[in-house]
C-alpha angles and dihedrals in degrees: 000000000000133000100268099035086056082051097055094051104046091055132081131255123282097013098318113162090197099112104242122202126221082237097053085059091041081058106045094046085046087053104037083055098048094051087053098046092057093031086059093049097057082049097059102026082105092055096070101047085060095108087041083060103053094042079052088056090221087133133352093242127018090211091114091041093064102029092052085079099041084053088049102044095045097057092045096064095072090058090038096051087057094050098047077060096050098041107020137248091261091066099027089060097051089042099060101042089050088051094050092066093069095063089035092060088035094058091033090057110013117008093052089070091062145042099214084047100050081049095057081042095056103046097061092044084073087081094083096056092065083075090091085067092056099042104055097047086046090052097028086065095039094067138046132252102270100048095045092102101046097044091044088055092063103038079063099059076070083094091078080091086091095057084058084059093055092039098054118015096074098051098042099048085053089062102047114351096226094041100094091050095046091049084059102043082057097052100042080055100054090043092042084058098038086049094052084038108050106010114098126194113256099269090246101053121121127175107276094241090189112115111249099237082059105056092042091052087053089045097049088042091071108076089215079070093066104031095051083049093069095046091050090038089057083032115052090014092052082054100046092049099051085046090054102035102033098092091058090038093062095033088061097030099043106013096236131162117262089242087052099042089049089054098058095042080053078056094049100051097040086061098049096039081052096046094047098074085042083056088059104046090047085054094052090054103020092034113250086254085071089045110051092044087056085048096046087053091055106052092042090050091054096037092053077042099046084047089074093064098233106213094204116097092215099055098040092050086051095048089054096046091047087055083045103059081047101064100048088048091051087044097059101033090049085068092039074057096049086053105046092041103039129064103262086237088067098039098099094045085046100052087040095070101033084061090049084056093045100058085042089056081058095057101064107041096069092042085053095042089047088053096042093052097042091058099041116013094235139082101205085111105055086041090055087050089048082056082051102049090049095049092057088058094051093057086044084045089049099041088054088048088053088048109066110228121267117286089255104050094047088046082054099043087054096057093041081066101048141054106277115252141172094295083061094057099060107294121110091351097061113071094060091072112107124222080249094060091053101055086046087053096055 
């Protein structure tokens, strides 16, 4: 390794002087996936007692069960993103996933016996889903340029938090009721206390002192933001409503038994949270335009398929695979997008509240598909309006593929992809930097 190359990696991100190991990111982005595993878990533990809840006759359809903490969650994350710049990723982790354990025991003892209950309960267990917004400014910071993608990528496999829910909700609550909440009461404490314990702030980072309402009106005010809104908010949403709803969705559809529908919506998520990371190293050599287009086709071509109601269980589960893989496609490349097309200044506003839209996508789908289902006793229809709604991000997708990027974030992708040199360190590059960009930067 030569001499500049061992000085690069030895410093910190964004101009840091602190010395950073290998091993220190290793950590945090150990750390930062791991809070969000077992924070997602808590998010989703209601979704696969749907079908118990019904049975149950709490309530006809468990859609607003399960969609009260997406809505939640995904709201939060706005709030939750200020205040990881203002306190740090080390203590908002560790806050969240302490916190979580108050609505987890709540719904496990008191809020599972009633419906307006469940509802209060799940309301507050939102709250674990604003840990998205913690975790991608923490890593982000943590790694250089030209290993974001990667190391974000993994940080969101951390939704696979979500697969632990299905997997072991179901038979644990058949052997004691209260015994899946209290087994993850008891994890989100010990990580609550290892995080506080062994994470560490990025060397260089400093409390974000910018009012809130600035930096959103700077952020709403880039049309990426929006546009890349609407694809997270298929992508990722598209993702979180069919892992939520899934098990209802098959027990009506297919008439199948809760502990078989958890397990393919287990299926369903294992594949997404693998395909994800994949999303965002196809972007880095194919460009995340050509990916997300392969992945939209793909999602518009099942859900048309999945709107005939095969009967085969082999096609069906295919089908679903197949719209599974999509959307964690869709779901990586839509933030390599967000790098190659933004100024890097804006990146982590941006993805702040494409994350926000995206846990908002998640909230409506399983209301409609309740309803849906409820009036008619099919979901062809909302199926067909999921092909829609596809079918309007492929042509966004395609639109931003025909418009270069903006001067700035193809001058920085050029320098994410060579040696830096003197014009990164403040020479033909800088004065393009807007006042703007400089109060966001500090």
């Amino acid at each position: 390794m030569s001499q500049p190359e061992m000085s690069r990696s030895q410093t910190g991100t964004a101009g840091s002087s602190a010395p950073v190991t290998n091993a220190q990111r290793t950590r945090a982005l150990i750390f930062a996936t791991l809070g969000f595993t077992v924070t997602f878990w808590a998010w989703s533990i209601i979704s696969p007692l749907g079908p118990h809840f019904v049975n149950e006759e709490l309530t006809d359809d468990s859609a607003l069960l399960v969609a009260v903490p997406v809505l939640v969650g995904s709201l939060g994350r706005i709030v939750v993103g200020a205040l990881t710049d203002r306190l740090g990723g080390r203590f908002m982790m560790s806050f969240i996933a302490l916190i979580t354990v108050i609505p987890v025991l709540f719904i496990g003892f008191v809020g599972q016996y009633n419906y307006a209950t469940l509802i209060v309960g799940g309301f507050f267990l939102g709250v674990a889903g604003t840990s998205f917004a913690v975790g991608v400014p923490y890593v982000n910071r943590w790694f250089p340029k030209e290993s974001r993608g990667s190391a974000i990528g993994v940080y969101g496999m951390g939704m696979g938090g979500t697969a632990i829910a299905a997997f072991t909700t179901v038979p644990l609550h058949n052997i004691w009721e209260q015994l899946p909440f209290v087994v993850a009461a008891v994890v989100l404490i010990v990580y609550a206390v290892l995080a506080f314990a062994m994470m560490r702030n990025p060397p260089d980072w400093q409390p974000v002192r910018q009012s809130l309402i600035s930096t959103l009106g700077q952020t709403m005010s880039v049309k990426l933001t929006w546009q890349a809104a609407y694809l997270y908010a298929l992508a990722f949403g598209g993702y979180v409503a069919f892992s939520v709803y899934l098990p209802t969705f098959l027990n009506n559809s297919y008439d199948l038994e809760p502990t078989d529908a958890s397990l393919r919506m287990a299926g369903f998520v294992i594949v997404a949270v693998a395909t994800r990371p994949i999303g965002g190293v196809l972007s880095d050599r194919l460009g995340a335009v050509k990916t997300l287009g392969v992945a939209y086709s793909i999602i518009a071509i099942c859900a048309i398929a999945l709107s005939f109601h095969p009967l085969a269980f082999i096609v069906y589960t295919s089908e679903f695979i197949a719209m599974s893989a999509g959307f964690g496609l869709a779901s990586g490349a839509t933030f390599a997008l967000i790098a190659q097309r933004s100024d890097p200044a804006r990146v982590g506003s941006i993805t702040g509240f494409v994350g926000a839209a995206g846990g908002l996508g998640g909230f409506v789908p399983p209301i409609l598909l309740g309803a849906m289902w409820s009036a008619t006793q099919d979901y062809s229809l909302g199926l067909l309006l999921l092909a829609g709604f596809t079918v309007i991000a492929l042509l966004i997708t395609l639109w931003i593929g025909t418009n270069p990027p903006a001067p700035e974030a193809a001058a920085a992708g050029d320098t994410a992809s060579r040696p830096r040199d003197t014009a990164d360190e403040g020479g033909p590059t800088q004065p393009q930097t807007s006042d703007d960009d400089k109060e966001t930067r500090s």
